[in-house]
VOLUMVEX-698515 format. One record per residue: residue in three letters; x, y, z of N, C-alpha, C, O, CB in turn. Coordinates in steps of 0.1 Angstrom, whole numbers, always signed. Glycine has a CB too. Layout:
# VOLUMVEX-698515
<pt "ALA",<X,Y,Z>,<X,Y,Z>,<X,Y,Z>,<X,Y,Z>,<X,Y,Z>>
...
***
This chain:
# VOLUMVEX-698515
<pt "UNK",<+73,-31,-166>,<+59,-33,-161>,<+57,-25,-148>,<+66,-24,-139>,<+56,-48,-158>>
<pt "UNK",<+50,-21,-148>,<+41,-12,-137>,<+37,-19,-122>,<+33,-31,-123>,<+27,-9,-145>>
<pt "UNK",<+37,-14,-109>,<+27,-21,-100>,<+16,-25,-104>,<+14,-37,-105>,<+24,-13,-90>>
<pt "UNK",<+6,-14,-107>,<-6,-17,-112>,<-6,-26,-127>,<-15,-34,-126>,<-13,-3,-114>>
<pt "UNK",<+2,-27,-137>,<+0,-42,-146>,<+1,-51,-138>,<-7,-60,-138>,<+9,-47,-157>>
<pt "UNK",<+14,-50,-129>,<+17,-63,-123>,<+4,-68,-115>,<-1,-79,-119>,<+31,-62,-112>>
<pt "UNK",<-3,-61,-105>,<-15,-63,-101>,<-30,-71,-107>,<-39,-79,-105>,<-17,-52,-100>>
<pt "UNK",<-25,-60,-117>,<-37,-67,-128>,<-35,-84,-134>,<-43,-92,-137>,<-37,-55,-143>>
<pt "UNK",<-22,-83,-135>,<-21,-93,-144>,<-23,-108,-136>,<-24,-119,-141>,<-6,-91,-152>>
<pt "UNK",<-22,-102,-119>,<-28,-115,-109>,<-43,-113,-105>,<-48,-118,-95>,<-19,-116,-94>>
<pt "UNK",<-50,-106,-116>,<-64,-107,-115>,<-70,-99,-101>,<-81,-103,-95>,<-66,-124,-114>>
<pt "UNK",<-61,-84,-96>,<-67,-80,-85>,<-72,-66,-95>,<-69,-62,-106>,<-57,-78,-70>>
<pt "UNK",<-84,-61,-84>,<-93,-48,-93>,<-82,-38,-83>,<-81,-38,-71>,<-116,-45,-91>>
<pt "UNK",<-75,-28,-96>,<-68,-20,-93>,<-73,-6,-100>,<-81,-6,-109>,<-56,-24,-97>>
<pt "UNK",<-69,+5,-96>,<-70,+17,-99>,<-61,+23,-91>,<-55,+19,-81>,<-81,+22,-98>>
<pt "UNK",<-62,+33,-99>,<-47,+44,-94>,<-54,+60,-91>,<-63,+66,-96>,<-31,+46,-112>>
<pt "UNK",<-48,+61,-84>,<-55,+78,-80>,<-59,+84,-90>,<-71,+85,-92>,<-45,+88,-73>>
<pt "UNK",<-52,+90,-98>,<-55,+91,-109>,<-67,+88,-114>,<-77,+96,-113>,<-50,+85,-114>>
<pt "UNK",<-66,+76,-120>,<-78,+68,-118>,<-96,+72,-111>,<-108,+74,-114>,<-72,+58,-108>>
<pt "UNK",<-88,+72,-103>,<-101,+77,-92>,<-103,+88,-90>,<-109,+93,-80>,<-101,+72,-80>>
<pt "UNK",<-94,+96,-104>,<-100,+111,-96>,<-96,+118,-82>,<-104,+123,-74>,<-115,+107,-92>>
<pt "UNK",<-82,+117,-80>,<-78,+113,-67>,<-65,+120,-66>,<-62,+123,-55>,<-78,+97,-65>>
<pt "UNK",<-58,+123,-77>,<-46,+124,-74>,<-41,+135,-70>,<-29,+137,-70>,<-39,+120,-82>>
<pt "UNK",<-52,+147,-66>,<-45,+161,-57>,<-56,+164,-43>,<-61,+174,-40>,<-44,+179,-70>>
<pt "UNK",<-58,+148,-38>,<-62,+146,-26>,<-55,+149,-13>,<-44,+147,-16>,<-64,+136,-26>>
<pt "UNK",<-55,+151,-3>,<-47,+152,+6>,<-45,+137,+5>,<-52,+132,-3>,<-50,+159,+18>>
<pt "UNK",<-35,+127,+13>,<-33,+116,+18>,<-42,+113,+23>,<-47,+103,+19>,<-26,+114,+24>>
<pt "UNK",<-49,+120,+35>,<-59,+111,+44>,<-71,+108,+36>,<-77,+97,+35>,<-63,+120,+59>>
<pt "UNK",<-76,+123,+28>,<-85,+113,+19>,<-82,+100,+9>,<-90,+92,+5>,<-91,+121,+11>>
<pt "UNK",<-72,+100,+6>,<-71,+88,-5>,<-68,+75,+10>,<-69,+64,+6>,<-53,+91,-22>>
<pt "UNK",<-65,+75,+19>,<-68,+66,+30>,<-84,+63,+33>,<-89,+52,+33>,<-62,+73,+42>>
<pt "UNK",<-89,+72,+36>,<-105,+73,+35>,<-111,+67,+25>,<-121,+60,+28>,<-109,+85,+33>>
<pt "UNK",<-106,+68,+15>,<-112,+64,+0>,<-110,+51,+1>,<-119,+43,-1>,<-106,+70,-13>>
<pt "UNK",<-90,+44,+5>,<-89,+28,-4>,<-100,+22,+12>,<-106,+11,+10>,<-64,+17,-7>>
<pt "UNK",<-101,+29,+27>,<-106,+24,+33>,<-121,+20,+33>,<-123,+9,+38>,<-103,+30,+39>>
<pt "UNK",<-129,+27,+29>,<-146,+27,+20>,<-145,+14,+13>,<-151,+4,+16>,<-149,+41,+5>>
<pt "UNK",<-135,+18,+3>,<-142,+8,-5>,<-133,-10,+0>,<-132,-20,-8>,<-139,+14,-24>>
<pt "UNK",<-128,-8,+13>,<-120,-20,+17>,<-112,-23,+10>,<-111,-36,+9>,<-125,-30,+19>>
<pt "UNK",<-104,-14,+1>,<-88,-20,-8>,<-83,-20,+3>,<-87,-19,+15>,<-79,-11,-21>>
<pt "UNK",<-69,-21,-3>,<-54,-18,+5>,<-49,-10,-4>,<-47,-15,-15>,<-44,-30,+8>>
<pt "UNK",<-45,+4,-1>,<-36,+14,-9>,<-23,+13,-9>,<-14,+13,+0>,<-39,+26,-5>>
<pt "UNK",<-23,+13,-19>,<-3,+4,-19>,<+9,+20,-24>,<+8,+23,-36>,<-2,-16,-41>>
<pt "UNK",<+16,+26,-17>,<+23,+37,-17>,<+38,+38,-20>,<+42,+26,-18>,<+21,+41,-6>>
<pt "UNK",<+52,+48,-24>,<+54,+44,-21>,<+61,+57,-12>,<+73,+57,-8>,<+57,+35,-27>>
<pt "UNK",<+51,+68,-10>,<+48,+80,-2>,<+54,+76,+13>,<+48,+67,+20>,<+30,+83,-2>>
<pt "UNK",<+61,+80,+17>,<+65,+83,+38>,<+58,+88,+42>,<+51,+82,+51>,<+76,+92,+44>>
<pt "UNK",<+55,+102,+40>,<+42,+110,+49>,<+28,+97,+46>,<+25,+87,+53>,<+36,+131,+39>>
<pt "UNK",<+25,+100,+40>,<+11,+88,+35>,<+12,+76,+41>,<+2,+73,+47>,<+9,+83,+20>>
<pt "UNK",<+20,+68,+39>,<+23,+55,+49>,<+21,+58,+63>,<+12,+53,+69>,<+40,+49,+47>>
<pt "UNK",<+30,+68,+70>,<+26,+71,+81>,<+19,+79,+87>,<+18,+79,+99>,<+32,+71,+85>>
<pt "UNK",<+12,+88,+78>,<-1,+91,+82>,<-13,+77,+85>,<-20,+75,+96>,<-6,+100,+70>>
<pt "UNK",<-12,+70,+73>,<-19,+57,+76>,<-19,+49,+88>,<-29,+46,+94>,<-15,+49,+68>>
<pt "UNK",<-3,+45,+92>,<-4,+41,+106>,<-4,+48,+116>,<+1,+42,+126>,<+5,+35,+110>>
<pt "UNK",<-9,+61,+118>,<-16,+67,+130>,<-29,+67,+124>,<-37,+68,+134>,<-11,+81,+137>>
<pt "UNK",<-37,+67,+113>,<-49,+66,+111>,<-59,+53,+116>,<-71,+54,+119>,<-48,+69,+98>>
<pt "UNK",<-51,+41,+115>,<-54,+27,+116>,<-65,+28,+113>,<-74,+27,+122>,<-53,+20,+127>>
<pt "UNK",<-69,+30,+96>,<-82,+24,+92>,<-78,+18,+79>,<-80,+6,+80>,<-94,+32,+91>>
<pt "UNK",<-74,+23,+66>,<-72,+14,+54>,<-60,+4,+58>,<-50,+7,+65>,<-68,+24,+40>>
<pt "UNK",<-63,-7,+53>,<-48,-14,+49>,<-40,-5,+37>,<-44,+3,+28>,<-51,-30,+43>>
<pt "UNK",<-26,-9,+42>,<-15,-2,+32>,<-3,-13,+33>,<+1,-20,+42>,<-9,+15,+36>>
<pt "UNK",<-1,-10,+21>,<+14,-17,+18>,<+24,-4,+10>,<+22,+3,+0>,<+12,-33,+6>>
<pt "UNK",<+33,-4,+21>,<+43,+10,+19>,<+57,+3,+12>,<+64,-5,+19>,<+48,+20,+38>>
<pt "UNK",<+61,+7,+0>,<+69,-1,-9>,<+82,+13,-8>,<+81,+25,-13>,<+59,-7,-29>>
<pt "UNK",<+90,+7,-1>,<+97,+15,+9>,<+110,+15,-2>,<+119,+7,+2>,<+99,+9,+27>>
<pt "UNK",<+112,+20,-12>,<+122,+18,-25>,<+119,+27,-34>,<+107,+31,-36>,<+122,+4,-33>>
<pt "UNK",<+130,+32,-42>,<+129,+39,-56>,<+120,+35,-59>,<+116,+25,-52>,<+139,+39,-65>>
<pt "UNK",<+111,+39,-72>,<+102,+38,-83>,<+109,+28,-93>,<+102,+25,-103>,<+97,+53,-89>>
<pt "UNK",<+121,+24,-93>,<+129,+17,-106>,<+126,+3,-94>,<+125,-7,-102>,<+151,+24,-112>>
<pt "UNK",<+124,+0,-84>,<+126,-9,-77>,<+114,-13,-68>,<+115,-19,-58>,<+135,-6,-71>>
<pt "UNK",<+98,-7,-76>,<+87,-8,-67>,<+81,-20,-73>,<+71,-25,-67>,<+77,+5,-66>>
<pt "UNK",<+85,-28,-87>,<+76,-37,-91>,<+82,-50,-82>,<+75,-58,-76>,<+75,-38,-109>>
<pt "UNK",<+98,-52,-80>,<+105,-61,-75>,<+93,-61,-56>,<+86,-70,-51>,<+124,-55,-76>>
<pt "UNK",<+97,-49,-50>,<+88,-52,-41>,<+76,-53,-37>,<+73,-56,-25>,<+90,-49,-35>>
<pt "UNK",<+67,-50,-48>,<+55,-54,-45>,<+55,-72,-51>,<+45,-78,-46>,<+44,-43,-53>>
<pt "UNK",<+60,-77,-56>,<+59,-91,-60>,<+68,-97,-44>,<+66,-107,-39>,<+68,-94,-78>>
<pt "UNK",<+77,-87,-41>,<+77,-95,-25>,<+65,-94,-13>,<+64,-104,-5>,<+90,-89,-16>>
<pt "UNK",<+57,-84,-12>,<+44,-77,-7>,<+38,-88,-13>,<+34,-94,-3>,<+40,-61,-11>>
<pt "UNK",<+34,-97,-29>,<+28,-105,-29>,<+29,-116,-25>,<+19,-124,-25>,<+27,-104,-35>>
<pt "UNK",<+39,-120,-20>,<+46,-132,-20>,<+42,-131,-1>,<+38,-142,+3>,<+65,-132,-27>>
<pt "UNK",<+43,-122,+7>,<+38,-121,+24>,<+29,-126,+21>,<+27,-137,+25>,<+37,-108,+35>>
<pt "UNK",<+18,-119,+14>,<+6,-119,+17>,<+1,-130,+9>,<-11,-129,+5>,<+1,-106,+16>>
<pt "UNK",<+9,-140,+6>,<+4,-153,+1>,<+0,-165,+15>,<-8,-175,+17>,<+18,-160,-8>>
<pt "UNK",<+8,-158,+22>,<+9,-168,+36>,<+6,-158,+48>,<+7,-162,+60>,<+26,-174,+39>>
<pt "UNK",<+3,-147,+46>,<-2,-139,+63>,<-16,-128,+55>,<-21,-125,+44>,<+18,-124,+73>>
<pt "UNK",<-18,-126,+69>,<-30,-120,+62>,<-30,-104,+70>,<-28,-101,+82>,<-45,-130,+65>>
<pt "UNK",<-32,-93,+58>,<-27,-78,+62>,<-42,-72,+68>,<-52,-71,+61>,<-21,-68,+46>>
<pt "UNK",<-42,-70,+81>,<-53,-68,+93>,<-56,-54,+88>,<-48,-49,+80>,<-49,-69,+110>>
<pt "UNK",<-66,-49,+92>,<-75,-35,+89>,<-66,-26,+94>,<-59,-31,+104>,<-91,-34,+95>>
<pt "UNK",<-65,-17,+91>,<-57,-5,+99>,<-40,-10,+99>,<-33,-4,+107>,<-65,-3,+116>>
<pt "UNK",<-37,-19,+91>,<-24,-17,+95>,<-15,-13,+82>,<-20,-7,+73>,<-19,-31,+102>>
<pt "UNK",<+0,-15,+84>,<+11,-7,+76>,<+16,-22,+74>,<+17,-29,+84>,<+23,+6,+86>>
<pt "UNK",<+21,-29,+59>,<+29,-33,+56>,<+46,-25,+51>,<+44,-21,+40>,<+20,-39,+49>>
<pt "UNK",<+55,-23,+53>,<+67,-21,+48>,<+71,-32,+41>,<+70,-44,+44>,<+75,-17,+55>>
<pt "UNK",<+75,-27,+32>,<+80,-36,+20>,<+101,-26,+20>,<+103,-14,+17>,<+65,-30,+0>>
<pt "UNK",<+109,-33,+22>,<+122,-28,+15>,<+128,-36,+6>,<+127,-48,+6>,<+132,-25,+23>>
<pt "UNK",<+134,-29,-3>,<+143,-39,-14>,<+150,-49,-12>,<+152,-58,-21>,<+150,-35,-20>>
<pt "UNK",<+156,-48,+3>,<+166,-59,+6>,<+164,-70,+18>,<+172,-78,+22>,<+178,-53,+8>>
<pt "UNK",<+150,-67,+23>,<+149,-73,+39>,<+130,-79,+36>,<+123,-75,+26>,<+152,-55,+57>>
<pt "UNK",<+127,-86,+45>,<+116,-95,+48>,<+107,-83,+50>,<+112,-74,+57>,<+118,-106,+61>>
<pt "UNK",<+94,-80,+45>,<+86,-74,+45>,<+79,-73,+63>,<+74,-83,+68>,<+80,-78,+34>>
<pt "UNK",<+79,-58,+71>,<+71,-58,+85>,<+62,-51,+84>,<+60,-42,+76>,<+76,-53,+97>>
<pt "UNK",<+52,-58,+93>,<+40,-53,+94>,<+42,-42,+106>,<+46,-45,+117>,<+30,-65,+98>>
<pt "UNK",<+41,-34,+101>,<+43,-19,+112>,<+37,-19,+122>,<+27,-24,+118>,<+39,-6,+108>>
<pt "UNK",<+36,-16,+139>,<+28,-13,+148>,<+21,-4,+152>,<+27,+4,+159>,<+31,-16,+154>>
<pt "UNK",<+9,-1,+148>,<+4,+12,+145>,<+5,+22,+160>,<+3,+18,+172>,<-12,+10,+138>>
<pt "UNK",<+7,+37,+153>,<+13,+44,+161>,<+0,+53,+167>,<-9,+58,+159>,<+26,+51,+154>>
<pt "UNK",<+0,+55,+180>,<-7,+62,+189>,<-10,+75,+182>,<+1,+81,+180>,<+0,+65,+202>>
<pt "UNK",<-21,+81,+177>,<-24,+101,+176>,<-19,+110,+191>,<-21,+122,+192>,<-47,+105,+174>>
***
């Protein structure tokens, strides 16, 4: 299963770059974009994550793991955000083996 089934299958409206027409954007626009429409762009991109936290405007959740190992941490990414709530402009990290941090967004 996929991020995006897994997503879907808890009833959130997902799309994938792709999707949207999107997927030979630079980063900051697909930031621009999940920011517009008030998603959270879920990655599991390094430049893009941290472009995001010097951008501080979309929420993101940066799923900081292989692609064989991104459905395990976004179901932990779901499981934070059952009990905290992911503020505008910030960076969730997600790793495979440790408690998901909310990043402190970094100065331009």
């Amino acid at each position: 299963m996929s991020v995006t089934t897994w997503c879907r299958s808890k009833r959130h409206e997902v799309w994938t770059a792709e999707e949207a027409h999107l997927n030979d954007v630079p980063d900051a626009e697909l930031i621009a974009y999940a920011d517009k429409k008030k998603a959270v762009l879920v990655t599991n991109n390094r430049d893009c994550a941290l472009l995001g936290q010097s951008m501080r405007s979309a929420r993101m959740i940066w799923l900081r793991v292989n692609e064989e190992h991104a459905l395990e941490a976004m179901s932990c990414a779901g499981e934070w955000l059952r009990t905290n709530r992911l503020p505008a402009g910030r960076v969730l990290r997600v790793t495979r083996n440790g408690m998901p941090v909310l990043l402190v967004p970094k100065r331009r």
